[in-house]
N, C-alpha and C positions, 0 to 999 in steps of 0.2 A: 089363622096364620097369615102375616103379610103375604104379599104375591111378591116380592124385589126380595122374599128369603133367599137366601143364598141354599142348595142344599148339597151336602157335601158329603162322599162316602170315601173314608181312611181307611185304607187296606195294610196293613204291619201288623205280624207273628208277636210284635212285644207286649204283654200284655198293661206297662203302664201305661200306653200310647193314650187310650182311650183319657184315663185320670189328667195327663198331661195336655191334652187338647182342650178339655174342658176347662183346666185352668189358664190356660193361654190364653183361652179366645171367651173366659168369660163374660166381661165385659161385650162382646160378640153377640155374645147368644142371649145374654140379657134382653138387649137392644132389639132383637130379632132380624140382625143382620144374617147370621150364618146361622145353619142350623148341620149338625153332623151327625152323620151313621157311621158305624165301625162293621169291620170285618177284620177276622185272624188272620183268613188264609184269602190267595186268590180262589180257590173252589168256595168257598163261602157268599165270596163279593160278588161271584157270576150268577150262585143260586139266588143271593139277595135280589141282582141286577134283573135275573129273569122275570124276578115277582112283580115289576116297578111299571107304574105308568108313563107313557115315554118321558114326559120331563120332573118327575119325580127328583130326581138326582140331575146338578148339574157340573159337576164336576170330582172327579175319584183322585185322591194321592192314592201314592201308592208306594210301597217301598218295593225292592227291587229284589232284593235274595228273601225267601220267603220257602218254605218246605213244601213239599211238591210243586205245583205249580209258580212260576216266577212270575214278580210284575212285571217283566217283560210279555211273557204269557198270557198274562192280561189284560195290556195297554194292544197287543193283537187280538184280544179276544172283541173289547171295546170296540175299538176302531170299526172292527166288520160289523158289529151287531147293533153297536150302537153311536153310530156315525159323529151324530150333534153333541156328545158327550166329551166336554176339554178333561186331560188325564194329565196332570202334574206328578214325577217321577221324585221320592227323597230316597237316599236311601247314605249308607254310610260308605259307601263302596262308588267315591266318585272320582272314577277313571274316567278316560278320553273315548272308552269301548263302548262302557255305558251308555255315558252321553250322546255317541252315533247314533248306537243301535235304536238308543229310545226316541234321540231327535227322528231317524229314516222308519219307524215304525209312526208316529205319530204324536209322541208325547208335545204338551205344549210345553212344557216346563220341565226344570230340573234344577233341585234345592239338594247341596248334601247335610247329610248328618254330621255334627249335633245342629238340629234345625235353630235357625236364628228365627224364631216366630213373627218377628217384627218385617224383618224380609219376606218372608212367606205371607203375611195378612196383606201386604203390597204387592206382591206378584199373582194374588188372587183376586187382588180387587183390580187391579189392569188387566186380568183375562175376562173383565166384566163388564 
């Protein structure tokens, strides 16, 4: 595996997320620019995130209303545990709250739904 892989972990409850990521960014993943991990829940992404060596992952999306635990939850989970790690926020619910909370919690980013992919492969490769 290249060393400049991108590696990426996508946190959203929906379960075609995964199907649509890989079509979006196929050409992507091909190339061995990005390479991505999925997660349902934030409790999933955390137990993923504990297993990982420190730079295993270099950056998590994450959607923001999620069942139990919220990406908000998580982008505080991150932040304390896993400092060096940039957390980009999508989610469908993009109010001016959102965007505080997650800007004053640490989020680098915030994309809403329906994701324009083209936008987001650009706002990924400048947090690079």
């Amino acid at each position: 595996m290249k060393e400049d892989i991108l590696k990426i972990l996508v946190v959203d409850d929906e379960e075609d997320i995964q199907l649509l990521f890989r079509k979006k960014f196929k050409k992507d993943i091909q190339e061995g620019k990005f390479l991505f991990r999925f997660a349902t829940s934030a409790q999933s992404a955390i137990q993923y995130l504990n297993t990982l060596n420190k730079f295993d992952i270099v950056l998590v999306l994450s959607d923001i209303k999620m069942p139990g635990l919220s990406g908000l939850d998580l982008l505080q989970f991150v932040k304390k545990e896993f400092p060096h790690l940039k957390v980009m926020m999508i989610t469908a619910y993009d109010d001016i709250k959102n965007r505080e909370d997650a800007k004053r919690l640490g989020a680098s980013d915030f994309i809403a739904k329906p994701v324009n992919f083209e936008l987001l492969r650009t706002r990924i490769l400048q947090l690079f």
